[in-house]
C-alpha positions in Angstrom: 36.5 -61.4 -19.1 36.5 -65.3 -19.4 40.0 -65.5 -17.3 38.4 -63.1 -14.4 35.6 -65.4 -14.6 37.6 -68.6 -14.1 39.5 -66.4 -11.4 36.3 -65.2 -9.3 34.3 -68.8 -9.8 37.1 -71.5 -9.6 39.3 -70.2 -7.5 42.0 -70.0 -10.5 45.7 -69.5 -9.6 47.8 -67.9 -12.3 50.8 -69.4 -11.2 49.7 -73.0 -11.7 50.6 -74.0 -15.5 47.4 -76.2 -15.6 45.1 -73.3 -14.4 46.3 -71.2 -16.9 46.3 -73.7 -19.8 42.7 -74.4 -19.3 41.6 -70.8 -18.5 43.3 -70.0 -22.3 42.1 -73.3 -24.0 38.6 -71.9 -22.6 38.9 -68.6 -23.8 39.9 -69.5 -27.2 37.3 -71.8 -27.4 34.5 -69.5 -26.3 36.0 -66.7 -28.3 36.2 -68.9 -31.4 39.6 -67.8 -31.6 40.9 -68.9 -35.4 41.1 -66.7 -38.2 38.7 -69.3 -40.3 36.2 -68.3 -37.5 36.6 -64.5 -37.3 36.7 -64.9 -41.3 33.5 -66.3 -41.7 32.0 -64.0 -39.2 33.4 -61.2 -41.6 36.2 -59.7 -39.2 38.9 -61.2 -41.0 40.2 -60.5 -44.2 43.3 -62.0 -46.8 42.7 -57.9 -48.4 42.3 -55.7 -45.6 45.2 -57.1 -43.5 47.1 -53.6 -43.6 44.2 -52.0 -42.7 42.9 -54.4 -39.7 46.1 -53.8 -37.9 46.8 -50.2 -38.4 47.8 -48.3 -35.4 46.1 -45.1 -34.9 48.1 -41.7 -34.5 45.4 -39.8 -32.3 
């Protein structure tokens, strides 16, 4: 959502190395994208690891 939102507001151009850096520096800011973040926040886990990343067989 945050990269279509750059895309629609500033005119962002995926093919530009700049645009793109900033559009993910932006979104892993606004996402608080670390795992002492999504830790804290209680969706990470040094335990459940196995279990986080399972891939359903539906």
């Amino acid at each position: 959502m945050i990269h279509m939102f750059d895309y629609c507001r500033n005119q962002l151009d995926f093919k530009n190395m700049e645009h793109l850096a900033c559009t993910e520096i932006r979104a892993a800011n606004l996402t608080h994208c670390s795992f002492m973040s999504a830790w804290s926040q209680g969706d990470a886990s040094y335990t459940r690891i196995k279990k986080a990343h399972q891939v359903c067989d539906c």
